[in-house]
GUDREN-45908 format. One record per residue (C-alpha): residue in three letters; x, y, z. Coordinates in Angstrom, 1 decimal, always signed. Layout:
<rs>
(r "ALA",(X,Y,Z)) ...
</rs>
This chain:
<rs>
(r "UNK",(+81.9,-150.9,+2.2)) (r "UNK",(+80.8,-147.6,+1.7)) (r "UNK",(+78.4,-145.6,+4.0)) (r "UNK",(+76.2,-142.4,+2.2)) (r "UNK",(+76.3,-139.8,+4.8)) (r "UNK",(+73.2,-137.8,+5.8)) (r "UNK",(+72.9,-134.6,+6.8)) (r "UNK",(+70.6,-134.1,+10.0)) (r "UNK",(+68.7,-130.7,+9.7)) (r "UNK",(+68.0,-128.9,+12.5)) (r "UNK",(+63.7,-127.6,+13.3)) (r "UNK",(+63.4,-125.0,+11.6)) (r "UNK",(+61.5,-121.9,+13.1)) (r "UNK",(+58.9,-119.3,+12.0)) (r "UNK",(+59.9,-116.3,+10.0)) (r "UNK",(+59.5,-112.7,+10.6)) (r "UNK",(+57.1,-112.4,+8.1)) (r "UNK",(+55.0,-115.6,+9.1)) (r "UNK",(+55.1,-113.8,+12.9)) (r "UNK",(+53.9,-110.5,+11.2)) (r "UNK",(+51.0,-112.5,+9.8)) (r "UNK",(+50.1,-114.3,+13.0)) (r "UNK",(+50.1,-110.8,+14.6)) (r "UNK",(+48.2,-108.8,+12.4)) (r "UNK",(+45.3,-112.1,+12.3)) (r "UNK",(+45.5,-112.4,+16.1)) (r "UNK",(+44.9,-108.7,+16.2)) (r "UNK",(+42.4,-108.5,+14.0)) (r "UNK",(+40.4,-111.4,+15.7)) (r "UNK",(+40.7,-109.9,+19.6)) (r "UNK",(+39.1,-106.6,+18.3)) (r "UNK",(+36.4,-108.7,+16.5)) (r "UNK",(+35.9,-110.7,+19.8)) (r "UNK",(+36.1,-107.3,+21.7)) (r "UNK",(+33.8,-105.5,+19.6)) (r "UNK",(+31.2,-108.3,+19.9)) (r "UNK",(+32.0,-108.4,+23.9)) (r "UNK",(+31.5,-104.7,+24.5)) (r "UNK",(+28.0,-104.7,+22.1)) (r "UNK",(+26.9,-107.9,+24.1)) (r "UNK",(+27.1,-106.4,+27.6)) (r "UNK",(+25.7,-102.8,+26.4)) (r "UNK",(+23.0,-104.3,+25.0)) (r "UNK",(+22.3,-106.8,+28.2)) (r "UNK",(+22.9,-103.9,+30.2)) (r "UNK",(+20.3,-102.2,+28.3)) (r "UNK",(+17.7,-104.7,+28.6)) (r "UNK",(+18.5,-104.4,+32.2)) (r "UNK",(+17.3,-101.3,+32.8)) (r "UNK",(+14.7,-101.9,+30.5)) (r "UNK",(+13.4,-104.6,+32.3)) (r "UNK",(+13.9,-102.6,+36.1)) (r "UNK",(+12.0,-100.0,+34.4)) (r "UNK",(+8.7,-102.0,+33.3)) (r "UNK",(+8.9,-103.6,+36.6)) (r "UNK",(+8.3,-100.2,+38.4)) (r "UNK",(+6.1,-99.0,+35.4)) (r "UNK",(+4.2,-102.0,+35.4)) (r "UNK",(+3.5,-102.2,+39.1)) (r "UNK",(+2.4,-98.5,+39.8)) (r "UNK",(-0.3,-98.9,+36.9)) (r "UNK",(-1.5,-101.8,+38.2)) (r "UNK",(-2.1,-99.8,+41.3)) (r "UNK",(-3.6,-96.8,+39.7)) (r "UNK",(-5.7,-98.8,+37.7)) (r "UNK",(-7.2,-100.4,+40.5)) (r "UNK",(-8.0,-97.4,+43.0)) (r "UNK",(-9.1,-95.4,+40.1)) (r "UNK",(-11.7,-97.7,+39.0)) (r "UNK",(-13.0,-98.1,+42.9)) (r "UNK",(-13.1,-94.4,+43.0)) (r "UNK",(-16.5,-93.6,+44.7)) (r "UNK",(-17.1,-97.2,+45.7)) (r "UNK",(-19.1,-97.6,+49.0)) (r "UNK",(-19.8,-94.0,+48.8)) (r "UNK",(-21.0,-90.9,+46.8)) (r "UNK",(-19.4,-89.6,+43.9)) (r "UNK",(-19.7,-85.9,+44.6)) (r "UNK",(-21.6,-85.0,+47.9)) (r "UNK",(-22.4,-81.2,+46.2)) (r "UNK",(-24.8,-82.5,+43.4)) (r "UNK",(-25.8,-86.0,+45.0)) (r "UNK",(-29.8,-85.9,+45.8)) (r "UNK",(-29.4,-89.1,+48.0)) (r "UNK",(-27.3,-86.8,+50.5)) (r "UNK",(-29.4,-86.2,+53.9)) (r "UNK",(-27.0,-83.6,+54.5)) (r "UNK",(-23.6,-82.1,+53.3)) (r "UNK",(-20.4,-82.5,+54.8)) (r "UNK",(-18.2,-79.9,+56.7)) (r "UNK",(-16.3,-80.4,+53.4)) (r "UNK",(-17.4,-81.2,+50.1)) (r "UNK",(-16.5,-84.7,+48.8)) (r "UNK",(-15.4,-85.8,+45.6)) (r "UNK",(-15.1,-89.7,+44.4)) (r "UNK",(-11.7,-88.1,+42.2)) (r "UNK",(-9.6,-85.0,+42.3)) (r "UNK",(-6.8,-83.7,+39.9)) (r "UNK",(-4.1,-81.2,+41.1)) (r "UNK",(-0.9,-80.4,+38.9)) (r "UNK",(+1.8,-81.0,+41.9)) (r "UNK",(+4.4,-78.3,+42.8)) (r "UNK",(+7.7,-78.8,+41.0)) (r "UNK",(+9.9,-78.4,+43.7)) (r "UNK",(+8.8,-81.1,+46.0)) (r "UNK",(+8.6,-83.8,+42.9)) (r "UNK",(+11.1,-83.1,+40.0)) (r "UNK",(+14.4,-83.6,+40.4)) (r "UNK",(+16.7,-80.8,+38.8)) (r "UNK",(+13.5,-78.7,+36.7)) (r "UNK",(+16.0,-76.5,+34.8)) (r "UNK",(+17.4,-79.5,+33.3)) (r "UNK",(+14.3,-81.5,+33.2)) (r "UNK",(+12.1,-78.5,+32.1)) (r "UNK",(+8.1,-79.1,+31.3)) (r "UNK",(+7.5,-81.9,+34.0)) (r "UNK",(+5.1,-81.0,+36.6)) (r "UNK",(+3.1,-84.5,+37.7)) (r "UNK",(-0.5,-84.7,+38.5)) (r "UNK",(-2.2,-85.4,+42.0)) (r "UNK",(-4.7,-87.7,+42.3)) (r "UNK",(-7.2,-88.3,+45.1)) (r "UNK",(-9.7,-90.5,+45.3)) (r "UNK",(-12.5,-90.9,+47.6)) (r "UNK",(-14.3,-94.5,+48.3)) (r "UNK",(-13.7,-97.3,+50.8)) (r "UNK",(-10.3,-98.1,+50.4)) (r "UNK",(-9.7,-99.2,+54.2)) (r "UNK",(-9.5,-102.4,+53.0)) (r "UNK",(-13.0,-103.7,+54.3)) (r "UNK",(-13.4,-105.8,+50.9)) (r "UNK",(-17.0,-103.8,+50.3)) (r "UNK",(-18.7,-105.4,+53.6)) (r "UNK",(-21.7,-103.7,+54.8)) (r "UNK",(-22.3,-103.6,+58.5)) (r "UNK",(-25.5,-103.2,+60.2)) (r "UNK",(-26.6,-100.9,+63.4)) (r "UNK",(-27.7,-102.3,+66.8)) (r "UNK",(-28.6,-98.5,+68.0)) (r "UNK",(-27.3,-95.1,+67.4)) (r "UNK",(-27.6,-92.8,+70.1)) (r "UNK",(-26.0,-89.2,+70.1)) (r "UNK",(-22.4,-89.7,+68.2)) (r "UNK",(-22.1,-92.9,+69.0)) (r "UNK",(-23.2,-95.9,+66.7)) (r "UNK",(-23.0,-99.6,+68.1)) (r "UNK",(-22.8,-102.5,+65.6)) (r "UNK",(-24.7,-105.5,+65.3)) (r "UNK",(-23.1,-108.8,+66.6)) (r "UNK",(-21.8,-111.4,+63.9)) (r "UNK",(-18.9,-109.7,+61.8)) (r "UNK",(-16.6,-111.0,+65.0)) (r "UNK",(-16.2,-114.0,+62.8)) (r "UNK",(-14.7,-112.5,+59.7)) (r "UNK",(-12.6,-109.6,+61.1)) (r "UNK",(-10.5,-109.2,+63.8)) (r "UNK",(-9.7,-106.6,+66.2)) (r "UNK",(-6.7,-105.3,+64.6)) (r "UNK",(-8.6,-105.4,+61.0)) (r "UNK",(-12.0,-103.9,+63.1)) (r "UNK",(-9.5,-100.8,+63.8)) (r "UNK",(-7.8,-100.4,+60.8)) (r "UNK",(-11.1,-100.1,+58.7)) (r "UNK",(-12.7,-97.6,+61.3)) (r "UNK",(-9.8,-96.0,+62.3)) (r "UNK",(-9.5,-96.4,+65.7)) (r "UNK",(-6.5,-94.8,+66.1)) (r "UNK",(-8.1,-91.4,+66.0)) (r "UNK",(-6.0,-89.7,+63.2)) (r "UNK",(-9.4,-88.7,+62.0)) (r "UNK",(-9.2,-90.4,+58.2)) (r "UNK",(-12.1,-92.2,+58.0)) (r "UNK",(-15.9,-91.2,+57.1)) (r "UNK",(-18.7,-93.4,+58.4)) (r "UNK",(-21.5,-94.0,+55.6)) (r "UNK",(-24.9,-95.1,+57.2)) (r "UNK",(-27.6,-95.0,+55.0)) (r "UNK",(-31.4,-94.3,+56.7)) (r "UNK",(-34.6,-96.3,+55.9)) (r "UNK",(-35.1,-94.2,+52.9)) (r "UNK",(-31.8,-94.9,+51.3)) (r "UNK",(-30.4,-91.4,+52.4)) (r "UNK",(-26.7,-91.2,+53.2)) (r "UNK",(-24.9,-89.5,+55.8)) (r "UNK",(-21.0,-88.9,+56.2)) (r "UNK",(-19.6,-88.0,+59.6)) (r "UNK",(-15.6,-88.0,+60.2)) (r "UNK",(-15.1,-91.2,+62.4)) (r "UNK",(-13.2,-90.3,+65.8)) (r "UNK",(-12.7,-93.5,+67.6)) (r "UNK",(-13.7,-97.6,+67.7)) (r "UNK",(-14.1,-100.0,+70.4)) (r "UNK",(-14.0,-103.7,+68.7)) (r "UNK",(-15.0,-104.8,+72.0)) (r "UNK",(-18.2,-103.1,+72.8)) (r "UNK",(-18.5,-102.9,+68.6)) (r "UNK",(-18.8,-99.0,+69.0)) (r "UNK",(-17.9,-96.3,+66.6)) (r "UNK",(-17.5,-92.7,+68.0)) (r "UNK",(-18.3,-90.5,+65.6)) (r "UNK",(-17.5,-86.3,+65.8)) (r "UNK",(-21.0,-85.7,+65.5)) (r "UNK",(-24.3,-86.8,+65.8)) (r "UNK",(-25.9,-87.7,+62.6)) (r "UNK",(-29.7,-85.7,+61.5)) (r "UNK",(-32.7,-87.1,+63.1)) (r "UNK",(-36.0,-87.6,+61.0)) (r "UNK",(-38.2,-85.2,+62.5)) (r "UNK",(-41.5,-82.8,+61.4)) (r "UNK",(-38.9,-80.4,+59.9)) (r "UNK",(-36.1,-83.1,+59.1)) (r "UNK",(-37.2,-85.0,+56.1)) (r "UNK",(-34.1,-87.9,+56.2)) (r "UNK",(-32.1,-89.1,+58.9)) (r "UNK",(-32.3,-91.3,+62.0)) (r "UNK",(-35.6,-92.6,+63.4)) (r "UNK",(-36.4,-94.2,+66.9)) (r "UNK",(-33.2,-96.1,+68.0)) (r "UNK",(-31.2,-96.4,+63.9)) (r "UNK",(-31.6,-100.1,+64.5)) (r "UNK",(-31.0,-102.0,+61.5)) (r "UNK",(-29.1,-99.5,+59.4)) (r "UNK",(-26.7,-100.3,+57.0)) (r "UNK",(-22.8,-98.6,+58.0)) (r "UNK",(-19.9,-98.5,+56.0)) (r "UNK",(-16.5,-97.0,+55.9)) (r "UNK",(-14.9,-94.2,+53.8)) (r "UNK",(-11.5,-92.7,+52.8)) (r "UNK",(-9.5,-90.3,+51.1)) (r "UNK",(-6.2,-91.7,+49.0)) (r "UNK",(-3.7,-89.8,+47.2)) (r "UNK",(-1.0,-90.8,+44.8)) (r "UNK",(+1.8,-88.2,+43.8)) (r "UNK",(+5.1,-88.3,+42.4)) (r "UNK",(+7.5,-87.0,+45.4)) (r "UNK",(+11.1,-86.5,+45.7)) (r "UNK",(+12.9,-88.5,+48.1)) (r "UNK",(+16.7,-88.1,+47.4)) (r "UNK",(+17.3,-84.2,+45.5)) (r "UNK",(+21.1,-85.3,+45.7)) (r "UNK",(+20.8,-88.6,+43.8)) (r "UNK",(+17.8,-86.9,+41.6)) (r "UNK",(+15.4,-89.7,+42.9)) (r "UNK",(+11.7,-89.9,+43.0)) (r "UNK",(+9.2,-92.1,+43.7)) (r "UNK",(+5.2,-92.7,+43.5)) (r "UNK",(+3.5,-92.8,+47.1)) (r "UNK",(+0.2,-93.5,+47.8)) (r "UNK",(-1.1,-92.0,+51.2)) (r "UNK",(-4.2,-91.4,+53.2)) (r "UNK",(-5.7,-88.2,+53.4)) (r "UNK",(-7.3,-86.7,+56.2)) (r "UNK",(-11.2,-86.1,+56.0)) (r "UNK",(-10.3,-82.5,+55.2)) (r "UNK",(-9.1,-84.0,+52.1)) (r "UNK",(-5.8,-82.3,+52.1)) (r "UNK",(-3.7,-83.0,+54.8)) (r "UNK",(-1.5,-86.3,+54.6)) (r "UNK",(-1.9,-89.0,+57.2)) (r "UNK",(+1.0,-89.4,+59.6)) (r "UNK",(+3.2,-92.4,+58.7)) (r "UNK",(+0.6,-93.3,+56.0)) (r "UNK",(+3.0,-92.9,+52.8)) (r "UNK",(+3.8,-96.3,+51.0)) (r "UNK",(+6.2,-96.1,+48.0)) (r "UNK",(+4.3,-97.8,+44.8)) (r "UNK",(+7.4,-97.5,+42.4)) (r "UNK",(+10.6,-96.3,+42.3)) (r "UNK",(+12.2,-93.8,+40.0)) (r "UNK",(+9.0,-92.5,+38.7)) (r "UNK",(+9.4,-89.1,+37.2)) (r "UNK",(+6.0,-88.4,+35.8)) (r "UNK",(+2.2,-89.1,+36.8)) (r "UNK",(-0.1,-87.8,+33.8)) (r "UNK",(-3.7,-88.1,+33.0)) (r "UNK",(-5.3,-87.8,+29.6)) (r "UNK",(-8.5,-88.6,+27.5)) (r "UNK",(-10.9,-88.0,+29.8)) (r "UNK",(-14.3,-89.4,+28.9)) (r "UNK",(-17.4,-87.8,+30.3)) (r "UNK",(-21.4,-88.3,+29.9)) (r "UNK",(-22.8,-85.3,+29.2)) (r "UNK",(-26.8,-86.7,+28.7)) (r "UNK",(-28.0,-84.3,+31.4)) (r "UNK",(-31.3,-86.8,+31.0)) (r "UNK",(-29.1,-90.2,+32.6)) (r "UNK",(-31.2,-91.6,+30.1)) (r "UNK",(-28.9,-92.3,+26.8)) (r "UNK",(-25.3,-91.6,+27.4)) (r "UNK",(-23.6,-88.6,+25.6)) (r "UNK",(-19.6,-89.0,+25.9)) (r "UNK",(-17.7,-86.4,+25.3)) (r "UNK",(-13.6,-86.2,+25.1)) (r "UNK",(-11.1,-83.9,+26.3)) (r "UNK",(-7.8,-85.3,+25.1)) (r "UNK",(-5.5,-83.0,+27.4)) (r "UNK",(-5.5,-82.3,+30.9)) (r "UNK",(-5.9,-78.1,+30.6)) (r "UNK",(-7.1,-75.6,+32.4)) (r "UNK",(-10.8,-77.0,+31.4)) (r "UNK",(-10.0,-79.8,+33.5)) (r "UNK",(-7.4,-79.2,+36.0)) (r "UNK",(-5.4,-76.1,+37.6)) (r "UNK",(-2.8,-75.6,+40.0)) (r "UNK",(-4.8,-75.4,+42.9)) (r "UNK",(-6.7,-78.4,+42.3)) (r "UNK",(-10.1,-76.1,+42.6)) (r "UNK",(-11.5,-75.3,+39.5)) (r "UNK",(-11.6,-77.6,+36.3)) (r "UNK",(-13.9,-80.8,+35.5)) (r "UNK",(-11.7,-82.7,+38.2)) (r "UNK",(-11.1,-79.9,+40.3)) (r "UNK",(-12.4,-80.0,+44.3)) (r "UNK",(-15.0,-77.2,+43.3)) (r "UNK",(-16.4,-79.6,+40.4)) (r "UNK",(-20.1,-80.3,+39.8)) (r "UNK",(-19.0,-82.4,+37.0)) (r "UNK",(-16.9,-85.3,+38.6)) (r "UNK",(-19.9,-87.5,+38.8)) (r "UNK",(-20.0,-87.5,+35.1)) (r "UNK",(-16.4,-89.0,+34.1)) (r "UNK",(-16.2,-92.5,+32.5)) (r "UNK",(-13.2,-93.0,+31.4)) (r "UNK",(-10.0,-91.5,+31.7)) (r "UNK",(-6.2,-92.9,+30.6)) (r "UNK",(-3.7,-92.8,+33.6)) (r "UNK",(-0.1,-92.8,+32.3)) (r "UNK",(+3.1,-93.4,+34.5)) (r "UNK",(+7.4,-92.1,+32.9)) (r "UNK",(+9.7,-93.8,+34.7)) (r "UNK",(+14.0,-93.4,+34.3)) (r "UNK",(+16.4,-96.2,+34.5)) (r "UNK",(+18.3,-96.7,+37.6)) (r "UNK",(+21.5,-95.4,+36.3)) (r "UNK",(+22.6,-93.2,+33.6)) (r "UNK",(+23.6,-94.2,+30.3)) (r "UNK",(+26.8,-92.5,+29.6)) (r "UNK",(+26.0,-92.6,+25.6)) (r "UNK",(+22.5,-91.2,+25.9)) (r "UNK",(+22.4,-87.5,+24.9)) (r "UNK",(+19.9,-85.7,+26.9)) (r "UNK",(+16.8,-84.2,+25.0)) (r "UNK",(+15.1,-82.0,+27.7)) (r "UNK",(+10.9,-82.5,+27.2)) (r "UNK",(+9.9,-80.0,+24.4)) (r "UNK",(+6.4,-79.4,+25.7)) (r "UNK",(+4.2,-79.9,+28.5)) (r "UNK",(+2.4,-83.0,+26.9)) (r "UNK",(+5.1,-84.7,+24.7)) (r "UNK",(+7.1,-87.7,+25.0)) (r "UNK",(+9.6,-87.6,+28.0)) (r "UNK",(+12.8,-89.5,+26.0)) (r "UNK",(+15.4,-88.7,+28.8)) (r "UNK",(+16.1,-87.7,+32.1)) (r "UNK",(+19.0,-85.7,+33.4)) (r "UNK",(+20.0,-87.1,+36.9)) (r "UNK",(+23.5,-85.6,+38.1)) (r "UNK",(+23.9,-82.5,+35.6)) (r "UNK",(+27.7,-81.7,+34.5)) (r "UNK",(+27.9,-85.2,+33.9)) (r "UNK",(+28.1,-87.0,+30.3)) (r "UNK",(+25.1,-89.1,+29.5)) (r "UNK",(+21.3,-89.0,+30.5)) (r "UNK",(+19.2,-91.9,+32.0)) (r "UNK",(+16.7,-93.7,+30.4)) (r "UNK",(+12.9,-93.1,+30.0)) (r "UNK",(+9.9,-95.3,+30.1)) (r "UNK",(+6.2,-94.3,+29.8)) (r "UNK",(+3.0,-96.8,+29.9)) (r "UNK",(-0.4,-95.5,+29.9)) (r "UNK",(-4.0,-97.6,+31.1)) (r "UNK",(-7.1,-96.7,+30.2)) (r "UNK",(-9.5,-97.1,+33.3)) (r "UNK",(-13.2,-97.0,+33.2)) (r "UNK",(-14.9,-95.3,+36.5)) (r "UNK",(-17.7,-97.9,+36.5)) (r "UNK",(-18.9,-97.2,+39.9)) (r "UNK",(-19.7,-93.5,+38.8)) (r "UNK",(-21.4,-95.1,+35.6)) (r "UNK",(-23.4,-97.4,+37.8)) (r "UNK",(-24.6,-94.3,+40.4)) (r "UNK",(-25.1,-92.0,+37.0)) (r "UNK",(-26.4,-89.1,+39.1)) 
</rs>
């Protein structure tokens, strides 16, 4: 019997040229899945910051927006030219102020971030957060004014101080208005929730033969409200780490000096506070409005010393603003190694980057959104 003998191969492996293959395709695809890796987290790294960036950009507008339309709420919108005035004011008072800021105290690195100077702006109006209530006198005699009972219910004695200051860090104005609708503003010195008494620095005018406006018999029934300076400016908090920040703060009655331990940081990282189309009603009549534009904050409107200009504290025209468009550049949180830096060309252009630790490669981001606010407590007092 014959047997048909078979040959048994053994596996048979891969070729150098089939490994070659598989190399130069396994290659090929990592870089592909690289490339798509390191364009994937760049560009969510991107959004990122773009997001932190409208966060902060977002919430200090909302802010601005909101004080800047209450500017001259609850009070007069420039004590200078306002016939309802009984009598001026130590110091002249102005529902909004514009000052260009000095560079050193709120840019980070100028030589490398050239043409950035950020605005100043006060505001005057009841911002002691009161929520617009009118009180109501029981008496006034010498400085000192003594509330009717009732507002107990709605405000306590720790709100009761904070809106009249009874911390004496003289910051607060106290608006009575006579039986003629005249107003008064005397600096506030002290408040006693208990007794409902509000010490003022000085007496307020007293109707009399020669006195046309002011107090008569006991300034029972008078209406009382509070008043306050605010300021937000663009301040640098960390030179070394090229950060700044927007702060709001109170302002003394002398509307210059800061309030001890008043700052509050709005938003982080912001690099530029700007003003611009400024909207004002010329109609000397207050008949039929006249609006006039002035697209750029210059010299016509504001200065370095904050004194002369449409906005200026020295202003007999700050009354007649309507509109204006606040505008807030923030920077990203870190810089973007890519980024080239392009320095700001001009005064009033586009702010595309911001140079945060010079010598370094790369540049940090920059953001810019403007609001357009109407002053419509100045429209509705149209003196």
């Amino acid at each position: 019997m014959t047997h048909t003998a078979r040959r048994i191969r053994a596996p048979r492996g891969f070729t150098l040229y089939e490994l070659l293959v598989a190399a130069v395709i396994a290659s090929i695809l990592t870089g592909i899945i690289y490339t798509v890796y390191t364009k994937t987290a760049r560009s969510y790294r991107v959004q990122s910051l773009a997001i932190g960036m409208q966060q902060q950009a977002r919430f200090a507008i909302d802010h601005l927006r909101r004080d800047i339309s209450l500017a001259g709420f609850n009070a007069t919108p420039n004590s200078t030219v306002d016939p309802n005035l009984c009598s001026q004011p130590a110091t002249p008072l102005k529902a909004i102020r514009l000052k260009k800021s000095a560079v050193s105290g709120s840019v980070a690195h100028p030589a490398e971030n050239p043409n950035i100077q950020p605005l100043e702006i006060t505001l005057f109006g009841d911002y002691t957060g009161s929520n617009g209530e009118v009180f109501y006198t029981e008496s006034i005699t010498g400085n000192s004014v003594r509330l009717q009972a009732g507002f107990e219910t709605r405000i306590t004695d720790a709100q009761f101080k904070h809106i009249f200051d009874g911390t004496g860090q003289n910051r607060r104005y106290l608006r009575i208005v006579d039986a003629e609708q005249y107003e008064m503003y005397i600096p506030i010195t002290g408040a006693n929730y208990a007794t409902r008494e509000i010490t003022l620095t000085s007496p307020p005018p007293v109707r009399s033969a020669t006195q046309t406006c002011g107090i008569q018999g006991f300034g029972q029934g008078l209406q009382v409200s509070p008043a306050m300076y605010v300021r937000y400016r663009v301040e640098l908090v960390d030179a070394d780490r090229g950060r700044s920040a927007l702060i709001r703060e109170d302002v003394t009655t002398d509307g210059v000096a800061a309030v001890v331990n008043s700052k509050l940081l709005i938003a982080d990282n912001v690099v530029d506070l700007g003003a611009y189309d400024f909207v004002f009603d010329t109609d000397l009549t207050h008949k039929s409005p006249l609006l006039v534009t002035t697209a750029l904050p210059d010299a016509t409107i504001v200065d370095d010393s904050g004194d002369v200009g449409q906005l200026g504290s020295l202003s007999s025209t700050v009354q007649n603003l309507r509109f204006m468009t606040v505008k807030v550049t923030v920077r990203s949180d870190q810089e973007d190694d890519e980024r080239q830096h392009r320095p700001r060309a001009g005064t009033f252009t586009r702010i595309d980057s911001f140079d945060v630790y010079p010598g370094l490669t790369g540049a940090a981001r920059a953001m810019t959104l403007t609001s357009k606010v109407m002053l419509q407590t100045l429209a509705v007092r149209n003196i």
